[in-house]
C-alpha positions in Angstrom: 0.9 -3.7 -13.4 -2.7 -2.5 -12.8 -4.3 -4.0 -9.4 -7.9 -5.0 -8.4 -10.1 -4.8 -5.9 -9.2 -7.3 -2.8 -6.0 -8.4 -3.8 -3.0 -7.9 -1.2 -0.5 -5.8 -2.4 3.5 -5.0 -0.9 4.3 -1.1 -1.1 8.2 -1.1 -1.6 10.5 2.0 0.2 9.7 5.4 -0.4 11.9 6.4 -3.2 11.7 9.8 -1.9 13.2 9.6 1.4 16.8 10.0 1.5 18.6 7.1 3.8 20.3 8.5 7.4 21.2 7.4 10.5 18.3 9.9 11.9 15.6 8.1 9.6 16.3 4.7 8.1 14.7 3.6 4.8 11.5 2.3 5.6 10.6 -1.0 5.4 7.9 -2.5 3.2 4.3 -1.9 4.0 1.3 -4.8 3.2 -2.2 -3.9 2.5 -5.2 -4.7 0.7 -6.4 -2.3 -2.5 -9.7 -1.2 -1.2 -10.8 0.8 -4.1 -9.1 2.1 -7.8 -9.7 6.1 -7.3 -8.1 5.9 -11.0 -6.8 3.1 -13.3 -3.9 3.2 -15.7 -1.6 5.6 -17.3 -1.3 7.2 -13.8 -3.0 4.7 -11.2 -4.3 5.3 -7.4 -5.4 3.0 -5.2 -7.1 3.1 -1.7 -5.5 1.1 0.3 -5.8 -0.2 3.6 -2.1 -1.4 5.4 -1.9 -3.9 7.7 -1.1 -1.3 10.4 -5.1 -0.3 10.0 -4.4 3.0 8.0 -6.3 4.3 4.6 -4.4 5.5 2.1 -4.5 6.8 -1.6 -1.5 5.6 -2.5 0.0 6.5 -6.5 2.1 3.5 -7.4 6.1 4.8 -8.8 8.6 2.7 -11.2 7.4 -0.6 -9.8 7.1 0.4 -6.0 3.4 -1.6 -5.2 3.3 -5.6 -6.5 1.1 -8.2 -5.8 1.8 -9.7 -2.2 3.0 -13.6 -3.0 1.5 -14.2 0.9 -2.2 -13.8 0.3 -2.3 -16.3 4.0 -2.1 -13.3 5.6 -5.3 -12.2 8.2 -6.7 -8.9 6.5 -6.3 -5.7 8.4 -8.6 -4.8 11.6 -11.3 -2.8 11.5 -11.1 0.6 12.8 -13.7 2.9 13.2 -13.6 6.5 13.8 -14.9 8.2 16.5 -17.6 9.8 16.2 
């Protein structure tokens, strides 16, 4: 599923990580796609999480969908120092 600009989006577990009592699956992140740094076969998306962090993030076997809860306030502002 390709994504826009603006819409909310759910990033699912890492797939990656394995599962221990050390470092638990994580749980699902929310953010809004900021920018496409490139569309489909392979996409990435700049997204920024609710958390307030930017990432490029390369969607994997379904693990980013469209957030169902668009109600939500979007993510604060933070500026770097400079």
């Amino acid at each position: 599923m390709a994504f826009e600009v603006g819409q909310r989006v759910i990033a699912e577990k890492s797939g990656r990580r394995k599962r221990t009592a050390r470092a638990p699956v994580r749980p699902p992140r929310h953010g809004l796609v900021e920018r496409i740094v490139r569309g489909d076969p392979n996409p990435r998306y700049e997204i920024r999480w609710d958390d307030g962090t930017l990432t490029i993030f390369s969607p994997a076997y379904g693990g980013l969908t469209l957030d169902p809860d668009q109600s939500r306030p979007p993510a604060p502002n933070h500026k770097a120092a400079s």
